[in-house]
C-alpha positions as semicolon CSV with decimal commas, in nm:
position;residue;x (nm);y (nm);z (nm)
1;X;-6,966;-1,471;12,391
2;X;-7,305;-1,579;12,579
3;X;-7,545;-1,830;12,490
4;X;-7,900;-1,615;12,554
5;X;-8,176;-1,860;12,646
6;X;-8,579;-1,815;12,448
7;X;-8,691;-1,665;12,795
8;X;-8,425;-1,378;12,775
9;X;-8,494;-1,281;12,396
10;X;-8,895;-1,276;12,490
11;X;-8,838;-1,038;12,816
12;X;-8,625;-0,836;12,604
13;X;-8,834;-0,823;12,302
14;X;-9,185;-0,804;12,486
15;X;-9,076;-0,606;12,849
16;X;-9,374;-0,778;12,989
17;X;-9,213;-0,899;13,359
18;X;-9,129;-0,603;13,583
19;X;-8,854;-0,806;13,755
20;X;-8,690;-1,028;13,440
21;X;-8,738;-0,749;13,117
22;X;-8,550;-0,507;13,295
23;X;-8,287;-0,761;13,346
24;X;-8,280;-0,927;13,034
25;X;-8,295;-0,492;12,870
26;X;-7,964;-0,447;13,096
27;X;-7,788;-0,794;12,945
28;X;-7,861;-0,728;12,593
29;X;-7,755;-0,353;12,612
30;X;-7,384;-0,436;12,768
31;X;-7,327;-0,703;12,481
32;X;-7,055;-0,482;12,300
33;X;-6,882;-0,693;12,067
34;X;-7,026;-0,830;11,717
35;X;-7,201;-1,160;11,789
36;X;-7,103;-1,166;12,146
37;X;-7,461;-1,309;12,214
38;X;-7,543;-1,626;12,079
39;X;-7,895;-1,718;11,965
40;X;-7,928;-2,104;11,914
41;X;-8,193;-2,194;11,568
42;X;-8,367;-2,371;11,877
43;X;-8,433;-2,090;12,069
44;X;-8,510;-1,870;11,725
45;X;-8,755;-2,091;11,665
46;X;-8,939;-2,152;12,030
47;X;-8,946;-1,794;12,015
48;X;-9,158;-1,785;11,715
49;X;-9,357;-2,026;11,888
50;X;-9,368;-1,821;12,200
51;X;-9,470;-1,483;12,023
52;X;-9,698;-1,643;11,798
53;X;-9,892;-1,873;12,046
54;X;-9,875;-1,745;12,390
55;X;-9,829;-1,366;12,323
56;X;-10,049;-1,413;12,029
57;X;-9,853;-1,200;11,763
58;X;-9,960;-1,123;11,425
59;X;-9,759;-1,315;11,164
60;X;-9,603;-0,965;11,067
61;X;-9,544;-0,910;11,410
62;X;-9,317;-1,190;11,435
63;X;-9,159;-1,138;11,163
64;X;-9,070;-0,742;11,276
65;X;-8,920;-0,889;11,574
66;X;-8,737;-1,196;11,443
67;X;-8,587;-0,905;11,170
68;X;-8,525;-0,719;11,492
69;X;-8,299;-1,016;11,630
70;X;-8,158;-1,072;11,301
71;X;-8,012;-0,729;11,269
72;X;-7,898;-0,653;11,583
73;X;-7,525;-0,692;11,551
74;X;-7,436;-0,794;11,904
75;X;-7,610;-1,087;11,828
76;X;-7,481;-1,418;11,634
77;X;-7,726;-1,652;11,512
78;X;-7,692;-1,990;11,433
79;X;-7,696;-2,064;11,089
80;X;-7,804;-1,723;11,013
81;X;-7,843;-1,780;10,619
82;X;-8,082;-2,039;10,658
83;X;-8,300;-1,822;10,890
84;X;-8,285;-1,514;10,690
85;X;-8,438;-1,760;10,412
86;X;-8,683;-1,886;10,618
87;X;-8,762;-1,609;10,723
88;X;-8,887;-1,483;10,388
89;X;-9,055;-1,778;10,311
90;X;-9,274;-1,738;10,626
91;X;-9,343;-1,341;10,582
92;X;-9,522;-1,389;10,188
93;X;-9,724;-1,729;10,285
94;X;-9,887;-1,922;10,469
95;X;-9,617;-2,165;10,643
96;X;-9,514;-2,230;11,018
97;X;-9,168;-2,104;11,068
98;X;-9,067;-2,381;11,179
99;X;-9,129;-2,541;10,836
100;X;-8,989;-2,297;10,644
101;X;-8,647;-2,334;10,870
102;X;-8,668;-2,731;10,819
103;X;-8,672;-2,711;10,447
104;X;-8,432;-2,421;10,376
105;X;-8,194;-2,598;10,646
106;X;-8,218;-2,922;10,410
107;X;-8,167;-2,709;10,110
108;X;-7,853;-2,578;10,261
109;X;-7,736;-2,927;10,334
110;X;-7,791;-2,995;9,974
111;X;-8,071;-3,211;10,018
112;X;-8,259;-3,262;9,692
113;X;-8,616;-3,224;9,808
114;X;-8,758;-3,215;10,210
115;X;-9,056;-3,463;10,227
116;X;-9,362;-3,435;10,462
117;X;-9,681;-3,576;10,522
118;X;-9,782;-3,197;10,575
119;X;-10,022;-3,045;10,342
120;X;-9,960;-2,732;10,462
121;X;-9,572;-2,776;10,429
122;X;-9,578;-2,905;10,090
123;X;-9,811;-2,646;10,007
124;X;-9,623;-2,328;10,138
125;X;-9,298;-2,450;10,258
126;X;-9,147;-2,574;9,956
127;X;-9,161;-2,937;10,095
128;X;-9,266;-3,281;9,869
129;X;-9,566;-3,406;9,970
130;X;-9,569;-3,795;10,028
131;X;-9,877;-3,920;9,890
């Protein structure tokens, strides 16, 4: 198994860099085994970060391509429950991803609520506002 770094998942996904997609479309495409490339919840989430801001993706667009990752079998995520789960949060609402993953990642951990000074959070994230 290999650890694949944000920049390989965005030439791969987005085949913008004549010299690096081409590279990162040959790595990808020789991973043979089930999970023998592993994506970090780090990386899943600067790449939502990276699609979103720089690339400027739609929200759905993001979410097409984070499904894309999610599926793809030679891939293993990290903690791949909690990002499925964020996941939906973030495609019906609102949210930053990032926010969904933080609260569904406490929920896993069997954390009661997830408090934020976040309006936004609280609103669509499923997080307690503090007041």
């Amino acid at each position: 198994m290999i650890g694949l770094d944000t920049n390989v998942l965005v030439r791969y996904i987005m085949q913008d860099d004549p010299k690096q997609s081409p590279k990162a479309t040959t790595i990808v495409e020789s991973l043979d085994d089930v999970g023998s490339g592993y994506v970090t919840l780090v990386s899943i989430v600067e790449l939502v970060w990276v699609l979103s801001a720089c690339f400027e993706l739609t929200r759905a667009q993001v979410s097409e391509a984070l499904d894309g990752i999610i599926r793809t079998k030679q891939f293993k995520i990290e903690s791949a429950d909690q990002v499925i789960r964020a996941l939906r949060v973030f495609k019906g609402g609102k949210s930053d991803f990032a926010d969904c993953l933080i609260e569904r990642s406490a929920d896993s951990a069997g954390c009661e609520k997830t408090i934020t000074f976040d309006v936004n959070a609280s609103k669509h994230a499923g997080m307690t506002l503090i007041s």
